[in-house]
Each structure stands twice: as C-alpha cells, then as structure tokens.
C-alpha positions in Angstrom: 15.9 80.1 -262.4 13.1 81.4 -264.9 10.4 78.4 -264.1 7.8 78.3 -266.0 5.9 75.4 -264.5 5.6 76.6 -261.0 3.8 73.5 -259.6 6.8 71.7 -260.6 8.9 74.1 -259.0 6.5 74.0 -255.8 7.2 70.0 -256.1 11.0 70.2 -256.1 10.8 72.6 -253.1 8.6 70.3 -250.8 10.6 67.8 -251.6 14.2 69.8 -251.0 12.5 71.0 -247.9 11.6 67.9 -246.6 14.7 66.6 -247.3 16.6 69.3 -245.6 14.6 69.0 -242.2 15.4 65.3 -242.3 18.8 65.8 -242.9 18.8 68.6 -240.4 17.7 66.4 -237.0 20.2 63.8 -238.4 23.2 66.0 -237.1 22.2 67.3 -234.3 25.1 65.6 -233.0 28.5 67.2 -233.8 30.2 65.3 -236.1 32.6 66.2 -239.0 30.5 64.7 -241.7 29.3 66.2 -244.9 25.4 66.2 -243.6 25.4 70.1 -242.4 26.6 71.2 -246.2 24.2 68.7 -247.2 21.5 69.7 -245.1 21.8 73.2 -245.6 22.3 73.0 -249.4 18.9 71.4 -249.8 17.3 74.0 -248.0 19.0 76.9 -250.0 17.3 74.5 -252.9 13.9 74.6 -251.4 14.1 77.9 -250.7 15.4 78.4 -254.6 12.3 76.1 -255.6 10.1 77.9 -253.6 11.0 81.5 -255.2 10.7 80.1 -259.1 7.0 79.4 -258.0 5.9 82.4 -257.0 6.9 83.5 -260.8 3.0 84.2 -261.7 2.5 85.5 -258.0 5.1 86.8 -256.4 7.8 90.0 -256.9 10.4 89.8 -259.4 13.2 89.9 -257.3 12.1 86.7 -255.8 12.1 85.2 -259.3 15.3 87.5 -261.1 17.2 87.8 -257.6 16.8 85.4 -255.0 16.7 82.1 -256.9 19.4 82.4 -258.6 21.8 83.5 -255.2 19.8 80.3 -253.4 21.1 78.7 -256.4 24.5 79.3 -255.5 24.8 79.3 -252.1 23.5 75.5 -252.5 26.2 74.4 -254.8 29.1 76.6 -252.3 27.3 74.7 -248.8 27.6 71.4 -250.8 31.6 72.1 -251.8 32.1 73.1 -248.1 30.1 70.0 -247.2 32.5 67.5 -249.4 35.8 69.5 -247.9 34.4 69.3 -244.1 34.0 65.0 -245.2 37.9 65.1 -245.9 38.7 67.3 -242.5 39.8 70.5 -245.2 39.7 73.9 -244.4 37.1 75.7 -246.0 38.5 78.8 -248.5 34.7 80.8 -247.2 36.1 84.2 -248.9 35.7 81.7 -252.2 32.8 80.2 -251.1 30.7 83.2 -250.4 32.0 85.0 -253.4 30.4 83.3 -256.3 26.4 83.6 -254.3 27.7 87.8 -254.0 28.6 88.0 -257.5 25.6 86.1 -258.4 23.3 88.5 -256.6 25.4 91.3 -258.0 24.9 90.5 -261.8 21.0 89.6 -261.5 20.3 93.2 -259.9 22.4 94.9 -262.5 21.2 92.7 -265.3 17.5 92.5 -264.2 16.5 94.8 -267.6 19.1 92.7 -270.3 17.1 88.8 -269.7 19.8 87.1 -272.2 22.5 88.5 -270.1 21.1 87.8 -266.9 20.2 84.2 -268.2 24.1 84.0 -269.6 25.7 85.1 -266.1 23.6 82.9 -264.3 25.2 79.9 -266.4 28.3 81.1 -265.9 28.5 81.7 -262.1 26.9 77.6 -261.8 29.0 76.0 -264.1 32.2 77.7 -262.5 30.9 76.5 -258.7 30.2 73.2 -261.0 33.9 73.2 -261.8 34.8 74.2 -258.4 33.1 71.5 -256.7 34.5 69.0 -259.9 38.0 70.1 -259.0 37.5 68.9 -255.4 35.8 66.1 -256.1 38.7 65.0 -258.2 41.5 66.0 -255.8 40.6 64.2 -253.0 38.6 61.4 -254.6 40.2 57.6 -254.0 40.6 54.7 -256.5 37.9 52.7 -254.9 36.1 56.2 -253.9 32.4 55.3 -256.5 30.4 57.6 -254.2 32.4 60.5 -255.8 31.9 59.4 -259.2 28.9 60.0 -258.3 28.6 63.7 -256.8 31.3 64.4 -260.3 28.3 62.5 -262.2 25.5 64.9 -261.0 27.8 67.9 -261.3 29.4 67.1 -264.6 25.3 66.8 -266.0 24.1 70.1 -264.2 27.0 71.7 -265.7 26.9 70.0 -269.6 23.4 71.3 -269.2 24.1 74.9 -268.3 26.4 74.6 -271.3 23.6 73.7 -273.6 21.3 76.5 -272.1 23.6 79.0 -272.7 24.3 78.3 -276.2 21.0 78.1 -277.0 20.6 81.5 -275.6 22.9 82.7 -277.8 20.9 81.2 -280.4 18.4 83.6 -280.1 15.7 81.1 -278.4 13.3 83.1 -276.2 11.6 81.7 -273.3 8.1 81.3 -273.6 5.4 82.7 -270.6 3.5 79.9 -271.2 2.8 76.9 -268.0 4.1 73.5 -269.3 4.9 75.0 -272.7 8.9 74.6 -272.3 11.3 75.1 -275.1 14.3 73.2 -275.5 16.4 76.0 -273.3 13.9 75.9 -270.4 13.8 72.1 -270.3 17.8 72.4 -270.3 17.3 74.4 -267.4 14.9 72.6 -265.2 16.6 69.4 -266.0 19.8 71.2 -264.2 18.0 72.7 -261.9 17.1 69.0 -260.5 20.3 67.5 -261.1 22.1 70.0 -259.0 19.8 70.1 -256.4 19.7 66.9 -255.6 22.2 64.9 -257.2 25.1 66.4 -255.0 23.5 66.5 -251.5 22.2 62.8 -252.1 26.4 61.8 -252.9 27.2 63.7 -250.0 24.7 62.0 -248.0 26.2 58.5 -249.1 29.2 59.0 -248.6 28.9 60.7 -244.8 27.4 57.1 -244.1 30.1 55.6 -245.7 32.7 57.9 -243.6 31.1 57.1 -240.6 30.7 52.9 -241.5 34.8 53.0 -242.0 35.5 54.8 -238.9 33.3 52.4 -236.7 35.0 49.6 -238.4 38.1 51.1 -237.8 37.4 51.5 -234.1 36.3 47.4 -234.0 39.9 46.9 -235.0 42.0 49.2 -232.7 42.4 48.5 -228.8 40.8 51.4 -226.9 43.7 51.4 -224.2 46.8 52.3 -227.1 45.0 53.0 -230.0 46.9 50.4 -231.9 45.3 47.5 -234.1 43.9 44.6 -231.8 44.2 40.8 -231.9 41.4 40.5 -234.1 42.9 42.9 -236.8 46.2 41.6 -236.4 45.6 37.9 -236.6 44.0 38.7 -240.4 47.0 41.2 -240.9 49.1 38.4 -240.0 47.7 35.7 -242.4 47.4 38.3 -245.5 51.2 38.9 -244.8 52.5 35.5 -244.9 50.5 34.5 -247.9 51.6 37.4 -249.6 55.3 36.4 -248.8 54.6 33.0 -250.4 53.7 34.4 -253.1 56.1 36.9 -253.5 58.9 35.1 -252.8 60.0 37.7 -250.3 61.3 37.1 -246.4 58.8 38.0 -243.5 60.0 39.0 -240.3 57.6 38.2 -237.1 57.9 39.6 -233.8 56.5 39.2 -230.3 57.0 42.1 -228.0 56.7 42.2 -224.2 57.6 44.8 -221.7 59.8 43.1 -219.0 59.1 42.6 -215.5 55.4 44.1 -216.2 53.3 42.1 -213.3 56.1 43.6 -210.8 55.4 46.7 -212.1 52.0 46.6 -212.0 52.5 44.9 -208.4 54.5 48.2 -207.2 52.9 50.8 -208.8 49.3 50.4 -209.4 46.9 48.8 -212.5 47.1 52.3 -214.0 51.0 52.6 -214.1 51.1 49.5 -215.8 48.3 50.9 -218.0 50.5 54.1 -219.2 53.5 51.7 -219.4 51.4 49.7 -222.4 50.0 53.3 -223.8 53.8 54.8 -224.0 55.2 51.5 -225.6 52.7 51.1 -228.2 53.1 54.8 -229.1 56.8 54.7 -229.1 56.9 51.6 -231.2 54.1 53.1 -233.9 56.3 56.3 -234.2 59.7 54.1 -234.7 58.8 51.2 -237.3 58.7 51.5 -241.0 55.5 52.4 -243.1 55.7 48.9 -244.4 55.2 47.5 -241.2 52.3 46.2 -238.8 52.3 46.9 -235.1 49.0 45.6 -232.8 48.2 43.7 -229.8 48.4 39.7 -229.7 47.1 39.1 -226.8 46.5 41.7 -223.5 50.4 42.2 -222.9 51.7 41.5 -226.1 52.7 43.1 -229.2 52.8 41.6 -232.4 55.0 43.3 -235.2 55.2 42.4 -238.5 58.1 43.3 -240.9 57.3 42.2 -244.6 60.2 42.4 -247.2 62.7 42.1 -244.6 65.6 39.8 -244.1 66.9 38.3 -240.9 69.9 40.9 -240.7 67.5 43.9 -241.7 64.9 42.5 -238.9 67.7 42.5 -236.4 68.5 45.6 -237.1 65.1 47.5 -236.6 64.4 45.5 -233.6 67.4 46.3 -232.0 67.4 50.4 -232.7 63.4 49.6 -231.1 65.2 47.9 -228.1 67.3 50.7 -227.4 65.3 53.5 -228.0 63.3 52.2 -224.9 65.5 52.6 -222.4 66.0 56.6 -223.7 62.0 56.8 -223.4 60.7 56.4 -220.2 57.1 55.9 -219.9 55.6 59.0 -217.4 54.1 58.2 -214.3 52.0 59.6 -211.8 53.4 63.4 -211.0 57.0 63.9 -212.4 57.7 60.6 -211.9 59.1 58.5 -214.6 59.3 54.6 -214.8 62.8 53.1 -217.0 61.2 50.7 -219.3 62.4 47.8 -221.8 61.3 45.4 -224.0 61.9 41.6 -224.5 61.5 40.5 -228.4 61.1 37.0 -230.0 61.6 37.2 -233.7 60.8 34.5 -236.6 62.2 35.8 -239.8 62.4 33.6 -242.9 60.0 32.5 -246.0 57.1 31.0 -245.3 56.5 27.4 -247.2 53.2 25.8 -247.6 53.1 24.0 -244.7 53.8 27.1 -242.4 50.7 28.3 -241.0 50.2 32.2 -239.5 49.6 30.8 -236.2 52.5 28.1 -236.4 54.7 30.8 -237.0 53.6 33.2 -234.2 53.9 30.5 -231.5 57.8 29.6 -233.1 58.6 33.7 -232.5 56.4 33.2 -229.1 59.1 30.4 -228.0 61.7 32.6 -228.8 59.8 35.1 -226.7 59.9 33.5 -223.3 63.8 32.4 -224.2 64.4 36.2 -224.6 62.6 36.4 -221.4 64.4 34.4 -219.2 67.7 35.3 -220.3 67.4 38.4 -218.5 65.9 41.6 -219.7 65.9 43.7 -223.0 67.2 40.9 -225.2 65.9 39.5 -228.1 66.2 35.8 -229.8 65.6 34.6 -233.0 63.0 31.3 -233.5 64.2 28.3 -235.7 63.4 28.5 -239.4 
C-alpha cells in the first residue's frame, strides 16, 4: 500500500480504528454473526492505514511488508465473517494462505517495486474473487445487502485491475505528498473501498440476521418450537386466497391430542407438556414441505394442506393418525405415555364468501365430532 499522502492514510486509520473498537464491544456477546470478521477486519485496516503513514517516518517494512499482509488478512477476516453469517465452516488453511503468500512475495520482492506493486494486485483481487464467489453462492433473490458487499468488492477489485495495468505501463509513482498519479489514485481509491465497503455490508446485514431471527422467534411457540396462532392465522388467510386464486383445493385441519386434561390430571402439567412437545415434533417431521403445521389455540394444532384434494388429505392425515400410536411421547424416567390424535378436516375450494376463520371453525365442528366419537378418529366438515 505505497501511500503517498500519509495524513490521509492516518485519517482512514482513525477512522478503521474507531470503527473496529465500536464494532468490537458490540459482540461481546457470543453470537454467530458476521460482527467479529467485521470487527477484526477493520482493525487489520487501521492497522494497514496506520503503517502506509509512517511511509516518510517509519521502516520500510512497515510500508513494503506489513501493509500489504494487514491488507489481506482484512479481506480473509471479512470472507470468514460473511461464511460465519451463513453458519459455514471456515476453509482457514485458505484463509491464512493468501496474508502468508502476501508477506512472502513483498520480502522477496522488496528490491523489484513493479513486481512487488503487481503481486500485491494480484493476491487482492484473487481474495476479491474469493470473497465474490461467496458472496454469490449463498446470496438470496431478495438478499440487496450482498449486492452490496459484491458492489464494494467488485470496485476494489476493477480498481486493482486498473492499477496493475497501468504499472505495466510504465507509470512510476511519484515521492511527492498529494501529488498522485493516476495509478496511486487507483490505489487509494481501493484501498478505501475495500476497507470499508465490505465490513459496513457485513455489518448490515448481521442486523438484518439478527431482525429475522427475532421475528422468527415472535412467530414460533416457545413450548414446541412450532409457528404460533399469530403466524398461523396470516398463514391461514395467505393460503386460502391463494387457493381462490389458483383454482386449486385446500385442505384444513384441527388437531387435538385425546383425553389430554386426564392426562394432565394423572400425570402432572409437565407430562402434558412433553405430550404437546413430542406431537408437534412428530407431526413437523411427517407432513409434506408444502404444508403448514402451528398452534391454533393452547391445545390445538392447525395444519394446513394446500394443493390437496379431499382423498389426498385423507390420506396424510390418516398415515399422521397412525404413526402416533407407534410414537409414544417419553415421560418422566423410562416411562412412556401411548398417545393419539383426534382430527377435524375441511377440504374443498374456497369461494368468495368463505372466510379463513369461517373455515377453521367448519373443520373445528368436525373436530369435537371426531372427538366424541371416541378416540383417534377423524371427520370431514361440510363443504
């Protein structure tokens, strides 16, 4: 990183340093975001800032040497950063390889600048493409925060390109403070943009991660896991529009576990508890990947079967019915407590008059007639 405006350079580093402190007390807390790659890239940028302005100052190496490996241990901390966001394993025999080899070629290039200053391009852009690559892979449609950290690593990397060629033009960097030829100005430019351009995506999109997951947790009961009433009332209206539109049957089903206030009664609140826990986990693991499983109510599960006849809905909820009584939910020691299930199903296609809740209370009447018929049986609602 051959600076030649080393208040600029001590600028970028206060700022990087700041930056990375603040970043720094913000995970404190364990959490598998990106901020510690974030974090710990901005200081290995401050500390890369901080070393271009001692060029008039301070020892070569600290110019030749240890910029450049700051350099790329920043853009290897942010790749591990964006892979510990998406819960990936990160490759650190790749990671650490590219800040060794960077290290290695500025020692044994230190009297040859234009191939020192070509390496140096080369090592960043190929951590540029690196960290591109990923970007890509595990990027989503809707995902703009990664457009963003392929944005600031797609410009750092066009303008190591343009440096480098302009090396091999011949250009020479000048000694000169603030008199910067087109090459250095290349560089500084990329300098900023991937110092700060990466960690500030990363940043964004750690407080994105961590927005979805608290308003995933809103949604899902904290006894089973499964969605709650509140998520699967709206799943339950987005459904059955979707069928009108469609043209396409909707099958909707009430789920109780019988006789569960005698159990509860005989064996405890927290036998009754594990019963709920072990039915909503059995059910989740059975169903389709089409289909919506949650709570309607404290004892209730609502299960929604889009695309599916009243034959194909009889079906699945009859393997569901018997699969229970092979599953018995644990109890307390090596105990084990038989349980079944009670369904009430509406299946048809919803008109314009048929409201979400109209249709949960008709497969809620054919609940309780499921009910008292005995146990483990399942009726079908009027159409």
């Amino acid at each position: 990183m051959p600076l030649h405006t080393p208040s600029l350079a001590a600028a970028a580093a206060l700022i990087a340093l700041i930056w990375a402190l603040g970043t720094l007390l913000a995970c404190l807390r364990p959490r598998r975001d990106a901020l510690p790659g974030a974090a710990l890239g901005l200081l290995s940028s401050a500390i890369a800032f901080g070393c271009a302005a001692l060029v008039s100052t301070g020892p070569d190496w600290s110019v030749d040497v240890a910029a450049p490996v700051a350099q790329a241990t920043a853009l290897s901390l942010c790749t591990w950063g964006l892979l510990r966001l998406h819960a990936r394993v990160a490759p650190w025999q790749n990671l650490t390889v590219m800040p060794a080899l960077m290290g290695v070629l500025m020692v044994f290039l230190a009297d040859l600048p234009t191939a020192r200053a070509l390496s140096l391009d080369g090592v960043l852009i190929v951590q540029c493409l690196v960290l591109l690559i990923w970007a890509q892979r595990l990027a989503t449609p809707d995902s703009r925060l990664h457009r963003v950290l392929m944005l600031g690593t797609s410009l750092g990397m066009l303008a190591h390109l343009l440096h480098g060629w302009l090396v091999l033009q011949g250009i020479v960097p000048t000694t000169e403070p603030l008199s910067l030829t087109w090459d250095e100005r290349l560089r500084l430019f990329a300098d900023w943009v991937l110092a700060f351009l990466p960690p500030l995506a990363l940043l964004l999109m750690s407080r994105e991660d961590r927005d979805l997951a608290l308003q995933s947790q809103a949604l899902r009961d904290p006894n089973t896991g499964i969605a709650n009433h509140t998520a699967m009332v709206e799943r339950c209206a987005a459904e059955v529009d979707h069928a009108r539109r469609s043209g396409s049957p909707l099958g909707i089903a009430l789920i109780e576990i019988d006789q569960l206030a005698a159990l509860q009664s005989q064996h405890g609140q927290e036998a009754a508890e594990q019963a709920m826990q072990h039915t909503a986990a059995h059910l989740a693991q059975r169903i389709r990947r089409s289909d919506s499983l949650g709570h309607h109510g404290a004892h209730t599960f609502l299960l929604l079967l889009p695309n599916t006849p009243t034959p194909g809905a009889r079906q699945v909820l009859h393997a569901l019915r018997e699969s229970m009584l092979d599953a018995p939910a644990p109890a307390d020691g090596s105990d084990v407590l038989p349980v079944s299930i009670s369904v009430g199903l509406w299946c048809g296609l919803p008109n314009l008059r048929d409201e979400p809740d109209e249709l949960i209370a008709r497969a809620r009447g054919a609940l309780q007639a499921a009910q008292e018929a005995g146990t483990n049986h399942l009726r079908m609602a009027a159409t």
